[in-house]
C-alpha positions in Angstrom: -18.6 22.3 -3.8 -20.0 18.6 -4.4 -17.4 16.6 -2.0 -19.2 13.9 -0.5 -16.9 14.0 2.7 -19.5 16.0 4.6 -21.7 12.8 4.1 -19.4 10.6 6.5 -17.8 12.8 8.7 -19.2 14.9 11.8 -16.5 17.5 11.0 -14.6 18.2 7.6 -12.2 21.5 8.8 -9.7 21.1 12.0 -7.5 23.9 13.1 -4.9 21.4 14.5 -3.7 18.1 15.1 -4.8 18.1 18.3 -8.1 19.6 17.3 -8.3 16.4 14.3 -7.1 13.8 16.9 -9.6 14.9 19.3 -13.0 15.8 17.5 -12.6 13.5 14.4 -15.4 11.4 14.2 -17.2 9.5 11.3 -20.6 8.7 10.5 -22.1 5.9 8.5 -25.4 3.8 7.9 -25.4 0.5 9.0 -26.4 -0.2 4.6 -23.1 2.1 3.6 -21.4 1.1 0.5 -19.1 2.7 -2.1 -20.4 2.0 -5.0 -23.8 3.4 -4.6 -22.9 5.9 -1.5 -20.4 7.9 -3.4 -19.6 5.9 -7.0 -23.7 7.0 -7.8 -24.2 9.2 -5.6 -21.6 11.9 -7.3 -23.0 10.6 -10.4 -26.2 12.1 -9.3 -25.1 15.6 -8.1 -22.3 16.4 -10.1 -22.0 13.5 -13.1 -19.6 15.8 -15.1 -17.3 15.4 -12.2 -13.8 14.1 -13.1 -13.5 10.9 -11.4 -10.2 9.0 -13.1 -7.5 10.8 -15.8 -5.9 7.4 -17.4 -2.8 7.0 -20.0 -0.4 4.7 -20.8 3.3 4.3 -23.0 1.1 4.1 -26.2 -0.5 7.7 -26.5 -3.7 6.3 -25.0 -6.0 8.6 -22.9 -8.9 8.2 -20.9 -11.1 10.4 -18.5 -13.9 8.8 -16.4 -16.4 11.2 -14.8 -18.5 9.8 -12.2 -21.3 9.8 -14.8 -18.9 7.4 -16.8 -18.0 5.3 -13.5 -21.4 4.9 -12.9 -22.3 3.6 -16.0 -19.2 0.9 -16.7 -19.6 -0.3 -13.3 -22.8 -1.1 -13.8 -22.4 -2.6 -16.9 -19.2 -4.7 -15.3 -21.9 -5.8 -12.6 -24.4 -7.4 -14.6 -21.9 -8.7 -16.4 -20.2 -10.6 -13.5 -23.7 -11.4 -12.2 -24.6 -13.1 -15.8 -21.6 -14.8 -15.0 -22.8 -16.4 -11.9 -21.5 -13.9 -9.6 -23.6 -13.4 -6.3 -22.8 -11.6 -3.3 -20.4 -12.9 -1.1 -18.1 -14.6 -4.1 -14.5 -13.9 -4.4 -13.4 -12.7 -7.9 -9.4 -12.1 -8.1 -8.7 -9.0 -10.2 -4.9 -9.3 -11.8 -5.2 -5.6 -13.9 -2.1 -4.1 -13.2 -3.3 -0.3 -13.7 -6.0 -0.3 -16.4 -8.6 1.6 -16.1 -11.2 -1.5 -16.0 -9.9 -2.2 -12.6 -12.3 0.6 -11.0 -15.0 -0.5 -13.2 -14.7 -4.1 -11.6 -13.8 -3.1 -8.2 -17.2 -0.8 -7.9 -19.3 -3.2 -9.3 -18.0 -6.4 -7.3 -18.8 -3.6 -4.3 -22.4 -2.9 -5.7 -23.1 -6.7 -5.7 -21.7 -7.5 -2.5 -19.0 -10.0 -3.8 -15.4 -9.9 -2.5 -12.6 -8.6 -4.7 -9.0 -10.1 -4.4 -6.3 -7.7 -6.5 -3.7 -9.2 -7.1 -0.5 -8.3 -9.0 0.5 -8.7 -12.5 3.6 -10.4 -11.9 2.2 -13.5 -9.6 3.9 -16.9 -10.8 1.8 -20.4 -10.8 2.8 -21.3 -7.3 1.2 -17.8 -6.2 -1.7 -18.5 -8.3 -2.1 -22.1 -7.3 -2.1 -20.4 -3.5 -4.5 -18.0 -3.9 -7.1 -19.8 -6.3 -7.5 -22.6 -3.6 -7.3 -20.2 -0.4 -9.8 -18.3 -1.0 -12.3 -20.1 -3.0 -12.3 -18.1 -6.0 -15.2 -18.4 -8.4 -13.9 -16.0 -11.1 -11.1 -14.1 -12.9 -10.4 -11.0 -14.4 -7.2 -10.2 -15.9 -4.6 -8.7 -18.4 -2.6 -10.7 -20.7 0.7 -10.3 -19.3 3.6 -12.5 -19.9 2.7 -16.4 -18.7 0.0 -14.9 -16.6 -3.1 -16.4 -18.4 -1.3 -19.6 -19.1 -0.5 -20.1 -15.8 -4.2 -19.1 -14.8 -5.2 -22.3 -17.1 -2.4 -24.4 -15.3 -3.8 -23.7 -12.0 -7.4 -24.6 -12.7 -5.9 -28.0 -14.5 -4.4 -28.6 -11.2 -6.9 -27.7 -8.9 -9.9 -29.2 -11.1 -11.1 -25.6 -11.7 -13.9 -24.6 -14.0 -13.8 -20.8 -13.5 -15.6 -17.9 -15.6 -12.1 -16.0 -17.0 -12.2 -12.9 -18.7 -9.3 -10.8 -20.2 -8.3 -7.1 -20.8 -8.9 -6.5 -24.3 -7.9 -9.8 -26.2 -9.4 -12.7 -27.9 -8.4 -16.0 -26.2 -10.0 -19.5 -26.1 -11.2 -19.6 -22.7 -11.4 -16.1 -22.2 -14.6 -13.9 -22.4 -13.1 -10.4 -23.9 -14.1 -8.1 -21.1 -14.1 -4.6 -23.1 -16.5 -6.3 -25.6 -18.6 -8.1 -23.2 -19.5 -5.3 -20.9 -20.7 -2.8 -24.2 -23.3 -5.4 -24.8 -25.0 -4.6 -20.7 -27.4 -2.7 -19.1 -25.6 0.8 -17.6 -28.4 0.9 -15.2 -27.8 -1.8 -12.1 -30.6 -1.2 -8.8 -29.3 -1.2 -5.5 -30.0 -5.0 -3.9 -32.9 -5.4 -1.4 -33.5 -8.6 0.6 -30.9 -11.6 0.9 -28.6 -10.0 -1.6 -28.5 -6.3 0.2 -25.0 -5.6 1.7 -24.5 -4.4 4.3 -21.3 -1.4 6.0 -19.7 -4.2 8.4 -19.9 -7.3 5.9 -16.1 -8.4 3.9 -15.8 -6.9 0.1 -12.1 -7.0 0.1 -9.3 -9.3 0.9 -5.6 -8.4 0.1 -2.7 -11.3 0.4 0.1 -9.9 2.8 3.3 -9.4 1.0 4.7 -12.7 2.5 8.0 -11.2 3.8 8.1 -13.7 7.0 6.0 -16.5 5.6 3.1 -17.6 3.3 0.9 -14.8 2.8 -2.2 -14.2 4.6 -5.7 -13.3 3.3 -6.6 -10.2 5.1 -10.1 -9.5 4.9 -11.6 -5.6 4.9 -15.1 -4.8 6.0 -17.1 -2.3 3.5 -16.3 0.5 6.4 -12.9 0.3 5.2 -13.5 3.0 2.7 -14.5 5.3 4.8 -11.3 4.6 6.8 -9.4 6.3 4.0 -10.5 9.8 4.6 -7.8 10.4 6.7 -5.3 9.0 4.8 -6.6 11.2 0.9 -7.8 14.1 3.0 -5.6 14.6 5.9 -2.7 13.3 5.2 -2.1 13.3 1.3 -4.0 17.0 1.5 -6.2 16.4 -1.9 -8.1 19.0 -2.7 -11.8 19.6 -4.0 -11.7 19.1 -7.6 -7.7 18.4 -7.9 -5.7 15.6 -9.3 -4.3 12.9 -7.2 -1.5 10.4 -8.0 -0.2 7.6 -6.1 2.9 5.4 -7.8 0.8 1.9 -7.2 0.2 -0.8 -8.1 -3.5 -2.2 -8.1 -2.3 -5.6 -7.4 -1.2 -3.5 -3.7 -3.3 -2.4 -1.1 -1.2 1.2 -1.6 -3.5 1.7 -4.7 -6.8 1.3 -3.0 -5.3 4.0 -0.1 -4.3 6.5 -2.9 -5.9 6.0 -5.9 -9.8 5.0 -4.5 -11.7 5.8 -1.7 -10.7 8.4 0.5 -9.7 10.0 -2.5 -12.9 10.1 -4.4 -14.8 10.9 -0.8 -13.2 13.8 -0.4 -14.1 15.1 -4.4 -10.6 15.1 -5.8 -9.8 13.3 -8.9 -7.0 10.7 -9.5 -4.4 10.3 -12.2 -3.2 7.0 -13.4 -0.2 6.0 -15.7 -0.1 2.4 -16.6 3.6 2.3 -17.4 5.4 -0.6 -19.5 8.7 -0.2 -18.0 9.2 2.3 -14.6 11.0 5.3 -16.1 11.1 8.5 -13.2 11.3 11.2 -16.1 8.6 10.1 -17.9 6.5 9.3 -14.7 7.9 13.7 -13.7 6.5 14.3 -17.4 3.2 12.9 -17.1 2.4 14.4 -13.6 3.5 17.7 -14.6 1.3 17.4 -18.6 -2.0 16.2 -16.2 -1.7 18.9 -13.6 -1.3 16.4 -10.5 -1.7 18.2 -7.4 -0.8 15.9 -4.4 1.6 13.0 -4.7 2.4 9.9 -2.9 4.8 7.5 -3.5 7.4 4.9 -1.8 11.3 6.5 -1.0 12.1 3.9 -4.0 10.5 6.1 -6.8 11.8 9.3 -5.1 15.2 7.9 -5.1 15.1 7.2 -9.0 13.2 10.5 -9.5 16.1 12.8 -7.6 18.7 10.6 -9.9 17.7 11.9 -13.0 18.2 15.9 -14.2 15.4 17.4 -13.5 16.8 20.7 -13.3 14.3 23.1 -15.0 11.7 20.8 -15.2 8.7 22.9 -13.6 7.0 21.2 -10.4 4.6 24.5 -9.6 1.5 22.8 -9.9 2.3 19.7 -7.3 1.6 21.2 -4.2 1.8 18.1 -1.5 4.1 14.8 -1.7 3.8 12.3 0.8 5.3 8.8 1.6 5.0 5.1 3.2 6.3 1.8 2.7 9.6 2.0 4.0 11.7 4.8 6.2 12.4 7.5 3.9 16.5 7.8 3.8 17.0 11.9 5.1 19.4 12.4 1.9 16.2 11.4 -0.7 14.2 14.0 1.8 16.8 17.1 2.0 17.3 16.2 -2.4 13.5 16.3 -3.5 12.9 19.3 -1.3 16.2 21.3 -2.9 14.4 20.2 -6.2 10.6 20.6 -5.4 10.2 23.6 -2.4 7.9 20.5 -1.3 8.7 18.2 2.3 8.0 14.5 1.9 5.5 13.4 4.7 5.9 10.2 5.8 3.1 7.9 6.9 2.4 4.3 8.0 0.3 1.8 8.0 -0.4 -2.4 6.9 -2.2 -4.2 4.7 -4.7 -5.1 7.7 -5.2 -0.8 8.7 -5.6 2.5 7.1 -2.9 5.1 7.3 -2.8 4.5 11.0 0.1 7.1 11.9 0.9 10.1 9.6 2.7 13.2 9.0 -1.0 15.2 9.1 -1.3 18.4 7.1 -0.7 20.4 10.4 2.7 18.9 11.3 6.2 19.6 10.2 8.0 16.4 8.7 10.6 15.3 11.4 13.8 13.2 9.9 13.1 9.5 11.2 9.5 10.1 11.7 6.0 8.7 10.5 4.4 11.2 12.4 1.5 11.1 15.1 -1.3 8.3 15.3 -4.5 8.9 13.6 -7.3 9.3 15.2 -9.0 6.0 14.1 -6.4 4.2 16.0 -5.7 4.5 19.8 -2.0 3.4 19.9 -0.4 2.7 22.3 4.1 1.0 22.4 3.9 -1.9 25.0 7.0 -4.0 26.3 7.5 -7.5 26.5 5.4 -7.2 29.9 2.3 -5.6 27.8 3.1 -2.3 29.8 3.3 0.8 28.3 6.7 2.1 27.5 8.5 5.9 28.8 8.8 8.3 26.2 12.3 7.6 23.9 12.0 4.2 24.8 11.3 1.4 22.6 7.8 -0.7 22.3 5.7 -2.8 19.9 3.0 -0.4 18.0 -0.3 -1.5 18.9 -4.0 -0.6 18.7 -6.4 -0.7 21.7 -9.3 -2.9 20.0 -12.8 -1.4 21.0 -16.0 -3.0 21.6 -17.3 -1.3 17.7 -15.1 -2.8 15.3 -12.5 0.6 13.7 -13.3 1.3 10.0 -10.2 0.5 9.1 -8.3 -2.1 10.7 -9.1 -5.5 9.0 -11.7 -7.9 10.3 -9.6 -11.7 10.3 -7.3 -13.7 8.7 -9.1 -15.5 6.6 -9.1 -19.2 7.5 -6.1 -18.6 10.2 -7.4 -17.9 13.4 -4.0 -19.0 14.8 -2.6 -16.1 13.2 -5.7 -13.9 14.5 -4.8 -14.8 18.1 -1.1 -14.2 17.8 -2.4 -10.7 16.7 -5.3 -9.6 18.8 -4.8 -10.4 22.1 -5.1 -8.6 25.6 -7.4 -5.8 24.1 -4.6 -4.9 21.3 -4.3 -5.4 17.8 -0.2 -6.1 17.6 1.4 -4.3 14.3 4.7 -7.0 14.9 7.0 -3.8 14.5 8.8 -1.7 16.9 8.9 2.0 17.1 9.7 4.8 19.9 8.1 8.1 20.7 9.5 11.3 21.2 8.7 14.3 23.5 6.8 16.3 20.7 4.6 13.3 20.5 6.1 12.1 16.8 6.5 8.3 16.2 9.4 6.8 14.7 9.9 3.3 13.5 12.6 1.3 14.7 11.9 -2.1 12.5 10.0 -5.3 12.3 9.9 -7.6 15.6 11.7 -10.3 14.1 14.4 -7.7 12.0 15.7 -5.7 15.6 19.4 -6.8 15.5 20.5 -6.9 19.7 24.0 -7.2 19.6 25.9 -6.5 22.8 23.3 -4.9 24.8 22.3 -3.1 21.8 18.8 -2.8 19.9 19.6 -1.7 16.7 16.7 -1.6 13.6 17.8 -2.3 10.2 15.9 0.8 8.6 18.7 3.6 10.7 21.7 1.7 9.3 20.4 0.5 5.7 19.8 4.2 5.1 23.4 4.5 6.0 24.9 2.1 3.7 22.4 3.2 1.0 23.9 7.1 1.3 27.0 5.5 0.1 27.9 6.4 -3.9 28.5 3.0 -4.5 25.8 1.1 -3.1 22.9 0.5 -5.1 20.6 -1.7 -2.8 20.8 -3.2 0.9 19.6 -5.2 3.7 21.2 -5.1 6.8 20.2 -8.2 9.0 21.3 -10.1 11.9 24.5 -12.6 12.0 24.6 -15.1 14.7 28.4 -14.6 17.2 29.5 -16.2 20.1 30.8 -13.0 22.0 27.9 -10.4 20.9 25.0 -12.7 20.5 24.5 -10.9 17.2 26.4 -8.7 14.8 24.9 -6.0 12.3 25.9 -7.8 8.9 25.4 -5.7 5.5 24.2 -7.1 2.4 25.1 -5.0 -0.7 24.4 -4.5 -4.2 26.9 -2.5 -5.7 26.2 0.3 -8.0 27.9 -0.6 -11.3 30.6 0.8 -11.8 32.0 -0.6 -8.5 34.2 -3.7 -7.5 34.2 -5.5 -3.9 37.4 -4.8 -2.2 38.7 -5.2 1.3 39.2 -1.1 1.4 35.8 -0.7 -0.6 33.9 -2.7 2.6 36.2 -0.5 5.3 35.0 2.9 3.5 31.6 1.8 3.8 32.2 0.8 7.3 33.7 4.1 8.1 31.1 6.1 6.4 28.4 4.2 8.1 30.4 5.3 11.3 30.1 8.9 10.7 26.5 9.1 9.4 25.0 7.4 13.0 26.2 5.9 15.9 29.1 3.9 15.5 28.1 0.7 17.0 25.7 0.3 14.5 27.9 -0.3 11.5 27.9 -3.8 9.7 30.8 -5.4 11.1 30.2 -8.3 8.6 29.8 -7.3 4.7 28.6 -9.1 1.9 28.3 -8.5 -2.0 25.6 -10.2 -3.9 24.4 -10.0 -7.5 20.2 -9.4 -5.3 18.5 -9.2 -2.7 15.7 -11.6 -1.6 12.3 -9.8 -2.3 9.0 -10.6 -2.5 6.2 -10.0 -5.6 5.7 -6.6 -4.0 9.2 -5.8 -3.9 9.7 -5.7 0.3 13.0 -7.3 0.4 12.8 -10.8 2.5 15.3 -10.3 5.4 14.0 -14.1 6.9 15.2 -15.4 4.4 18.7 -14.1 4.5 18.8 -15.1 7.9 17.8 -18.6 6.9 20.7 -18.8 4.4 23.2 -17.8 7.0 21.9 -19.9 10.0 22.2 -23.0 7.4 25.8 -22.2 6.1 26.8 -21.8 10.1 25.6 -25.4 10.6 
């Protein structure tokens, strides 16, 4: 047994929840960072150790042991320091899911510098944003439809003179990064003196997703890393020497909570299949032919997996599935586990915590439920009053701040301390979403703040009643969102996007109506319904219920 998890944690084996909640603590050296703490140190004891399996659409395969990390992060690291790099720097990382995005993100750790993923599919005005908000002083990217164009656009405009290098291609400009780093050192020594980094210093910032505004840099101390072992070993169960795979990606913070640190801390390796074009048989396929053991992934990808016949196909091998993201609709639940043997297990958390609240590996999944808080975060649901709520009633999720900052929930908003305020106040860090808890102690969500429709006395969250509509054979995609009326202050309206074989109709919308009537409380169903071609979404694929809203409240002017 070489798992480094021992390293961090007072206790590694709980024989409950309540035992985990109670007694987990961590421990950490004031100098703790990845790179070197588990990257190396693995590296060291066990270097044969399987650290990444990697393949793509085009027969390509790759496996990384930590030996192999080691080595090309150190290489990537004197590379970026040739480059100018020095600690403290921000270098945005646009890699989609080559395997050169852990080379960069460990070595950008081992120097100190801040790394910025960011997704593939980013457009100029994205780029333009992100380039200027947080000082970014180099790039490192794949060449992905306008992508690199619209990188050179963006330094035009903002009078840029960045160091740009490029996923295995030859472009004026562009520094060929698979070339460049064969020509380094693989040995890279730890930094001493003003360039030594240290466990509560930023070396991360992710841009929220933007689904109620611009997005917000959210910066991540070091410690952040070690705020993943509950999430890889706890709640996604991996196991000593196993095969991990989260459906992320890097551009996400969901990649660095599945397919990174807790992960790798724990000793379990993790499987990643940089796809062309999402296909759920051929994603079955490859975790099946690489032996993946635990599995996480957003309701989305086990709603197209449970579409397609997988009848026969054999799932022995996966032992654990979990999910987060969105609520997971109960018919995609009772579907996969008909197919698999295997209960989803919900979890949540934000780009600015951990896995804060989580199906654990001791609890049943409940239908509706994330689960029960972890214990990184004391949570507690507060009113409007900021007094706690009665069990069953509902509250805004919120963490008790205490007086040593919790590895795991962000440090600021970088360059918005207005924003900071509006979310750390009174001793609380404020999640902006509402949930309730039950007797047993289980958490579920209830929606965003601004989503929660209250329409005749009633508080009804979008996630119950979407998952309605979406249990419907002809509905494809939905938002269900708030429309303004005079006699019920609001009314439950249904945007659809019909499956396609189907038609609007006047008796099409009153099925759906009806059905939504049967499958929960009746007062919930959309009493307004409206077809469209899409929804509103963001790059990360959240769909953008603000700005239905918008739409309507213009068009009632």
């Amino acid at each position: 047994m070489t798992a480094l998890i021992g390293d961090f944690v007072e206790r590694v084996d709980f024989n409950s929840y309540e035992d985990f909640f109670e007694n987990f603590k961590l421990k950490f050296d004031d100098t703790f960072n990845f790179g070197f703490d588990v990257v190396d140190k693995y590296a060291e004891i066990d270097p044969e150790k399987i650290a990444l399996i990697w393949t793509n659409d085009h027969d390509e395969e790759h496996t990384f042991t930590f030996k192999d990390m080691k080595e090309y992060s150190n290489k990537a690291a004197n590379l970026f320091k040739r480059l100018g790099i020095k600690k403290g720097d921000s270098v945005m990382l646009t890699l989609k899911n080559r395997y050169e995005f852990w080379f960069c993100m460990v070595a950008l750790h081992k120097i100190g510098a801040i790394a910025i993923p960011g997704t593939h599919m980013l457009k100029l005005h994205d780029i333009d944003f992100r380039l200027e908000q947080a000082n970014v002083k180099m790039i490192v990217s794949v060449e992905e439809d306008t992508l690199l164009p619209d990188y050179e656009e963006s330094e035009k405009k903002l009078g840029l003179n960045l160091p740009k290098l490029v996923i295995e291609a030859d472009r004026e400009g562009w520094i060929n990064f698979n070339e460049a780093i064969e020509k380094e050192d693989p040995n890279f020594e730890r930094p001493t003196g003003e360039d030594q980094t240290f466990a509560e210093e930023v070396f991360l910032i992710y841009f929220t997703s933007g689904t109620s505004g611009l997005p917000k840099m959210v910066s991540h101390r070091h410690t952040y890393a070690l705020g993943h072992i509950p999430t890889a070993k706890y709640w996604h169960n991996v196991v000593e020497d196993g095969i991990h795979h989260t459906a992320a990606d890097t551009g996400w913070g969901k990649a660095v909570w599945g397919n990174l640190y807790g992960q790798w801390i724990a000793g379990t390796g993790i499987f990643i299949y940089d796809y062309d074009r999402f296909n759920g048989i051929k994603l079955l396929e490859k975790i099946i032919e690489n032996k993946v053991d635990t599995f996480c992934a957003p309701p989305t990808i086990y709603r197209f997996i449970i579409k397609e016949n997988i009848e026969g196909y054999d799932l022995s091998n996966l032992k654990y599935v979990t999910t987060a993201g969105e609520p997971l609709p109960p018919e995609v639940s009772e579907r996969f586990y008909d197919l698999s043997g295997l209960r989803i297990k919900e979890g949540f958390g934000q780009t600015e915590t951990t896995l804060s609240i989580g199906t654990f590996i001791w609890l049943e999944a409940k239908v509706g439920s994330i689960g029960k808080p972890s214990p990184l975060f004391d949570l507690h649901l507060l009113d409007e009053n900021h007094e706690k709520v009665e069990i069953g009633d509902e509250g805004e999720l919120c963490f008790k701040m205490s007086d040593v900052p919790t590895p795991g929930l962000f440090k600021d908003y970088v360059n918005d301390d207005k924003k900071y305020r509006q979310q750390i106040h009174d001793g609380y860090y404020h999640c902006g979403d509402t949930a309730w808890m039950d007797e047993d102690g289980y958490v579920h969500f209830v929606g965003r703040n601004d989503d929660i429709i209250k329409s005749s006395g009633y508080r009804i969250g979008p996630y119950e009643v979407e998952s309605a509509v979406l249990s419907h054979e002809a509905v494809a995609h939905c938002a269900i969102t708030a429309y303004p009326d005079e006699v019920r202050g609001q009314i439950v309206k249904a945007s659809i996007v019909l499956q396609p074989d189907y038609e609007p109709s006047d008796s099409l919308t009153k099925d759906i109506q009806n059905h939504v009537k049967r499958v929960t409380a009746p007062y919930k169903y959309p009493r307004m319904v409206e077809y469209v071609d899409e929804l509103p979404e963001t790059i990360s694929g959240k769909i953008r219920r603000v700005e239905i809203r918008e739409n309507d409240n213009k068009l009632i002017r």
